[in-house]
C-alpha positions, 0 to 999 in steps of 0.5 A, a space after each residue: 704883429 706885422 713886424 714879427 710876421 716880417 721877421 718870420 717871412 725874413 728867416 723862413 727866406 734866408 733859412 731855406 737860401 742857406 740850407 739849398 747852399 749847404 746843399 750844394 756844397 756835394 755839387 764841389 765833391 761830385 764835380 770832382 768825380 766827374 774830372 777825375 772819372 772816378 770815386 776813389 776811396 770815397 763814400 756816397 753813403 752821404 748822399 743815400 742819407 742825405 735823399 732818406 733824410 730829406 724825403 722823410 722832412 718833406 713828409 713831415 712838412 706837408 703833415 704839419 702844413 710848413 711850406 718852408 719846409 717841404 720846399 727846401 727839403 724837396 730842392 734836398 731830394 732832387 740835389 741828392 739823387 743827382 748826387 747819388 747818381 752822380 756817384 753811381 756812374 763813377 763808382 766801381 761798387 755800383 751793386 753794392 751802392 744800388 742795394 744800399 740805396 733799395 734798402 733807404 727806399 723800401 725803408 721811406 715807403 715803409 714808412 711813407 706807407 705806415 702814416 697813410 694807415 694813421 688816422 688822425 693827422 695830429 697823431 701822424 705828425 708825430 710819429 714822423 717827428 720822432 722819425 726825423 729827429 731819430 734819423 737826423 741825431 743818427 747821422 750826426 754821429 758821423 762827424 764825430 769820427 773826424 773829431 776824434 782824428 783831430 784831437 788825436 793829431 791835433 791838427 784841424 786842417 781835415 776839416 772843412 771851415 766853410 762848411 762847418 759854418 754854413 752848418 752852423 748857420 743853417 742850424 742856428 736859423 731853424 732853431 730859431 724858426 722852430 721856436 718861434 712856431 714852437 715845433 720841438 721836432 724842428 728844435 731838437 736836431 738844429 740845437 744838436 746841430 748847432 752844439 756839433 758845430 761849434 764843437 768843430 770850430 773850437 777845434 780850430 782855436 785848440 788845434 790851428 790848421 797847419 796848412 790851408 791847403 787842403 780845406 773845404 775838399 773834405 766831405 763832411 756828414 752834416 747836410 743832414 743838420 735840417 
């Protein structure tokens, strides 16, 4: 019994590690928005989803009492409103992207409100359960577009191995936990997030990059995979 609770401190630690690294990886984008003072044609759509989508699993967390959750989720938050200011500042957009991100904040009160009004607690983790897991699937099909490019090309060097991988670990990690502490709410987006992964990596057998050059500069939609 020890060692299985050892186990589940052990992936509780090296999940929330590897989830807060994938994270960071919008630090490499927004580092380059800062050198060159610009957003270019780039989207910080990402990163609204990213601030929704860590804001609703920190309300899931602290309705079913996991603590790992509500901590990375929290380090989620504050990195991707870094993020979304960040983009603001260089972006010439910026009505357009401050409506956008109105819309993703009316919409988490909302919610945020509406389980305040649920009266059993039991009842409230599941509705926001379904929320997670509905916004979470939703974002996953973003990545699907650069799939498709790639087989049309069939040239995989558009996208990011690094992070592809990190992605697949941090799914592969919290579908673990989530079944160890049978939560289908965890489970579910992490087995998807694990089958988009290795969908990606298998396009990097099928369809070998050309060049390296330019890996691990793509911005790709998945720090959402939690």
């Amino acid at each position: 019994m020890k060692s299985v609770e050892n186990f589940i401190a052990l992936l509780e630690t090296t999940a929330v590690v590897t989830t807060v690294l994938q994270y960071l990886s919008g630090a490499v984008i927004c580092r380059k928005y800062i050198s060159k003072k610009s957003t270019g044609d780039s989207s910080g759509f990402p990163f609204i989803c990213g601030f929704l989508s860590c804001s609703y699993w920190v309300l899931y967390g602290m309705l079913s009492n996991e603590h790992s959750v509500v901590l990375v989720n929290c380090i989620g938050v504050t990195l991707f409103l870094i993020y979304t200011l960040i983009y603001y500042v260089f972006t010439v957009n910026k009505n357009a992207y401050v409506k956008m991100f109105l819309f993703v904040l009316t919409a988490l009160c909302g919610i945020a409100f509406y389980i305040n009004t649920i009266p059993e607690t039991e009842q409230a983790q599941n509705f926001m359960g379904i929320v997670c897991c509905i916004i979470t699937v939703t974002f996953f099909a973003a990545p699907l577009t650069n799939l498709l490019h790639v087989i049309r090309v069939k040239n995989s060097e558009s996208m990011p191995f690094p992070l592809i991988i990190m992605s697949f670990l941090v799914s592969v990690q919290w579908l673990i936990y989530g079944v160890i502490i049978s939560d289908t709410f965890i489970q579910l987006p992490n087995f998807l997030g694990c089958i988009l992964s290795l969908m990606q990596l298998g396009l990097f057998v099928c369809y070998p990059p050309k060049s390296f050059a330019g890996q691990g500069y793509k911005l790709v939609d998945q720090s959402v995979v939690f």
